[in-house]
C-alpha positions in Angstrom: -22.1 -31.9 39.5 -19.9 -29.9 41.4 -16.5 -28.5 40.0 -13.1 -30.8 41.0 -9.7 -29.6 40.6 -7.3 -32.3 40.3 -3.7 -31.2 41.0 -1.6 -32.2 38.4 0.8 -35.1 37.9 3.8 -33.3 37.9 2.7 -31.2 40.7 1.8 -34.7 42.8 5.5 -35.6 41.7 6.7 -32.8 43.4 5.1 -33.4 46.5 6.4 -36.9 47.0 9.4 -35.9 45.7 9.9 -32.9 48.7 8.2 -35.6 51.4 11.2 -37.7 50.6 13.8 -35.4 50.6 12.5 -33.9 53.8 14.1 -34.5 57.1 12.6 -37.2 59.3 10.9 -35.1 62.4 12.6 -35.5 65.6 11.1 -37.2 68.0 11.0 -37.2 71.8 12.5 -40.4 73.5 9.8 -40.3 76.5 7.1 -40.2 73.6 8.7 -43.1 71.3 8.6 -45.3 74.6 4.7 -44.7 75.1 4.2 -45.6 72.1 6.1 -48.7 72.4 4.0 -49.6 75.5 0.7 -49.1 74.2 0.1 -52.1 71.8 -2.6 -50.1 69.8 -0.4 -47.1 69.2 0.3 -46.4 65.3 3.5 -45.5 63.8 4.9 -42.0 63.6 3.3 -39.7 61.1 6.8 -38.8 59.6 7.1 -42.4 58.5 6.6 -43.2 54.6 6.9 -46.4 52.9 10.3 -46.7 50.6 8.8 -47.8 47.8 6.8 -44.9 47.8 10.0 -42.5 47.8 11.3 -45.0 45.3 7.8 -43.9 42.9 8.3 -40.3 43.8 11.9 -40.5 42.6 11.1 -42.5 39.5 8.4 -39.9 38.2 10.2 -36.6 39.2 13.0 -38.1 36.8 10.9 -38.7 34.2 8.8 -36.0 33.9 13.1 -33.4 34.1 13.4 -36.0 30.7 10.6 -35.0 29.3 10.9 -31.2 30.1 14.9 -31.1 28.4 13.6 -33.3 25.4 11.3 -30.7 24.6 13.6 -27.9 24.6 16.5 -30.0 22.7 14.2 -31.0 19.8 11.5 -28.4 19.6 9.8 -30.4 16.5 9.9 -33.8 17.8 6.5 -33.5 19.0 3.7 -33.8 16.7 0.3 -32.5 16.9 -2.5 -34.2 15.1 -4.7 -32.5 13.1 -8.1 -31.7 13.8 -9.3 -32.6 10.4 -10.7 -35.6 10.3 -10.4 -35.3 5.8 -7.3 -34.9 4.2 -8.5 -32.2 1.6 -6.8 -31.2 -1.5 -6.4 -27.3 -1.8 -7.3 -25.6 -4.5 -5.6 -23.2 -5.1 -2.7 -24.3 -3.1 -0.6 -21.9 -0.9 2.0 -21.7 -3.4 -0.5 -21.0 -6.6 -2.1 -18.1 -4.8 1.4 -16.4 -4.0 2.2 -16.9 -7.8 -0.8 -15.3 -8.8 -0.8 -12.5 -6.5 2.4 -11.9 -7.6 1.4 -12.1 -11.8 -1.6 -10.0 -10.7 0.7 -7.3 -9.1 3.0 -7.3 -12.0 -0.2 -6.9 -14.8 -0.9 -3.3 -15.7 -4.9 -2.4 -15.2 -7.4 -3.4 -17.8 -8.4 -0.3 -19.5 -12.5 0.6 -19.2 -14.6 -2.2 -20.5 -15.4 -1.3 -24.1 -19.1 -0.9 -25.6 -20.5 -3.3 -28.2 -20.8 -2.0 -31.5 -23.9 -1.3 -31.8 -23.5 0.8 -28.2 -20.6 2.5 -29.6 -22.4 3.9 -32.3 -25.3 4.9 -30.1 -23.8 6.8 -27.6 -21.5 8.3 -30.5 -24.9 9.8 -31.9 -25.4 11.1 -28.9 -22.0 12.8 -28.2 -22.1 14.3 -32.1 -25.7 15.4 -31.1 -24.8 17.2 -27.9 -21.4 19.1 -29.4 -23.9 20.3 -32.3 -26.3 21.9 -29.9 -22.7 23.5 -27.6 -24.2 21.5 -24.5 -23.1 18.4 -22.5 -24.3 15.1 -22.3 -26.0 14.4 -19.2 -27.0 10.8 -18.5 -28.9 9.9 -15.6 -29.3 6.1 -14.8 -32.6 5.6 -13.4 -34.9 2.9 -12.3 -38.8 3.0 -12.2 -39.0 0.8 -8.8 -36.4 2.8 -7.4 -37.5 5.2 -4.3 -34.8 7.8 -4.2 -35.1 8.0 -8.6 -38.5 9.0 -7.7 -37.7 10.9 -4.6 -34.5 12.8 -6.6 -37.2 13.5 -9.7 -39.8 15.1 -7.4 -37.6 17.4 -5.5 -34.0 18.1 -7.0 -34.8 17.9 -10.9 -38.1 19.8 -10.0 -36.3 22.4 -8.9 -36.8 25.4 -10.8 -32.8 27.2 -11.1 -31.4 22.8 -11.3 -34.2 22.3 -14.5 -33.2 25.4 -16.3 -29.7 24.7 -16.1 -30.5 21.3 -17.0 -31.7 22.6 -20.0 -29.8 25.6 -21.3 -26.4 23.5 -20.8 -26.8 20.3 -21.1 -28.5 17.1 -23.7 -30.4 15.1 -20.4 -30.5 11.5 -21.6 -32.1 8.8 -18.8 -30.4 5.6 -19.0 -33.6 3.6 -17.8 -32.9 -0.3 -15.7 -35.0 -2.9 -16.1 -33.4 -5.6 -14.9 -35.6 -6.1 -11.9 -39.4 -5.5 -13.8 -38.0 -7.5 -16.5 -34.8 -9.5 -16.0 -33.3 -8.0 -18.3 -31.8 -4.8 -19.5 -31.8 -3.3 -23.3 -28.0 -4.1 -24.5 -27.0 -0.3 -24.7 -28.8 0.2 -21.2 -26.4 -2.8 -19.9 -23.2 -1.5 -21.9 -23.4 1.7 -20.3 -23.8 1.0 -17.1 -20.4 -1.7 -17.5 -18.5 1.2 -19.4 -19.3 3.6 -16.5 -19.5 1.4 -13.5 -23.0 2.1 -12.2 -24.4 0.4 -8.9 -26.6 2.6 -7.9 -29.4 4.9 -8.6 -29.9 7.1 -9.3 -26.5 8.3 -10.5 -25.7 11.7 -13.2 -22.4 11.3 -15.5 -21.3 14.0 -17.7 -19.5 12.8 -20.3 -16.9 14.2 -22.4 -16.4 14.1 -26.3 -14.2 10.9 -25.6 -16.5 9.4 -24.0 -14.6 9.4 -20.6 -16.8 10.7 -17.3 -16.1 14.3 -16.7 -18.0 14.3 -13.3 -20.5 11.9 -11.6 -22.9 12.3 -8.8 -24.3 9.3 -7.0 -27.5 8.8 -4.5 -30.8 11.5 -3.9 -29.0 14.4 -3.6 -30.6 18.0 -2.5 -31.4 20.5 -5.0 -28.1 22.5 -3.6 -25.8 19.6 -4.3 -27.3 18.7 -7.7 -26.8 22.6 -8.9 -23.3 22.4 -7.6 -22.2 19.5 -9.7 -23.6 20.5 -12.4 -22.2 24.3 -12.1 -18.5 22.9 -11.1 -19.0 20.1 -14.2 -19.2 23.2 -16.5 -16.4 25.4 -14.7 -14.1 22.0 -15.4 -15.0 21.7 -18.7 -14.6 25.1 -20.0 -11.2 25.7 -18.6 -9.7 22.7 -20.1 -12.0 23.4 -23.6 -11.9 27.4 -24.7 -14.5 26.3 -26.9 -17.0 25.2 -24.2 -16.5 28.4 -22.7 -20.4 29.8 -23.3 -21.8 27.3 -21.0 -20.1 29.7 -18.4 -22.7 31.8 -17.2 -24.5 33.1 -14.4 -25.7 30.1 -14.1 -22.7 28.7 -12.6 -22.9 30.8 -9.5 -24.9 29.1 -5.9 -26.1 32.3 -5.5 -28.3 32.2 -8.5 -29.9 29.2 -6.8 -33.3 30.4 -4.7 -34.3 26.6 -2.9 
């Protein structure tokens, strides 16, 4: 069906309203006596009907009413809304500034703590790493994950990454089964809450407070890797004169031969 424009009302009302005002066209006395001979003329085209002007007029007033109402009370009209169901919010507007607000004004939650039994666990571990002078390393890993495998066959294969691996620091894999199993061992799970772990594979160092000194996240090259670690044991040993052995040559890129 083909497209129609209609004009609109008001515009129609201006038409009219301009017809009417609209001076009557002259017309020639030699041709208003033909047509007064010939009994099958028709009126003049400039005539219109008075009740017609009367219409014109009518509307045109109307429709400067509505206009000046509209701009006197800006409010008065109404629109109705398109919800068919008068829902209840929850939360309302006004409980979701107030708790934006109390969030805002509450200081952060400190790092989740371990259960007990985690505590003591990774304690063991700490106290085991400080007696041997190295670092704990842990590396959350997952069986079915490609780039743990991936990482494993190149970057911890790496000759220079695997002897600094092991000169400096306790390695301890953190091992997810969540997806083999549906479920995770409870220090497995702890750790990975304590330490905020998403992906893997990922490598934290952690200090003697148990805080993470550095963290590297993803399949990393053997480059990157040796970096970390290097810049993990520069960090430590200038805040900790006693950690100041695991300084060596080994800290230098150069040593690394990829």
């Amino acid at each position: 069906m083909p497209c129609i424009a209609r004009p609109s009302s008001s515009r129609m009302c201006a038409v009219f309203f301009v017809a009417a005002l609209a001076p009557k066209r002259a017309i020639c006395p030699c041709s208003q006596r033909k047509a007064s001979m010939d009994p099958k003329s028709e009126k003049s085209v400039s005539y219109m009907p008075k009740w017609l002007i009367a219409a014109a007029a009518v509307f045109v007033v109307l429709r400067i009413g509505d206009v000046l109402l509209s701009r006197v009370q800006p409010n008065a009209v109404k629109v109705k809304s398109t919800q068919a169901i008068a829902w209840t919010q929850i939360p309302s507007k006004e409980q979701l500034i107030a708790e934006a607000k109390r969030v805002a004004a509450t200081p952060a939650k400190p790092v989740q703590e371990l259960s007990p039994k985690s505590q003591e666990q990774l304690h063991e571990l700490l106290a085991e790493a400080k007696l041997n002078g190295k670092l704990l390393l842990l590396e959350f890993y997952a069986d079915w994950s490609d780039p743990c495998k991936k990482m494993e066959a190149t970057s911890m294969s790496n000759t220079q990454v695997a002897a600094l691996v092991d000169d400096r620091f306790m390695p301890v894999r953190i091992n997810d089964t969540q997806k083999q199993f549906g479920v995770n061992a409870r220090f497995v799970a702890d750790l990975q809450k304590r330490y905020r772990v998403f992906a893997f594979p990922t490598l934290i160092i952690v200090g003697e407070d148990e805080s993470p000194i550095a963290s590297l996240i993803g399949n990393c090259s053997s480059l990157t890797t040796y970096r970390f670690l290097s810049r993990a044991l520069a960090t430590v040993a200038s805040m900790r004169p006693e950690f100041a052995h695991l300084l060596t040559s080994h800290s230098q890129d150069s040593a690394l031969r990829l």
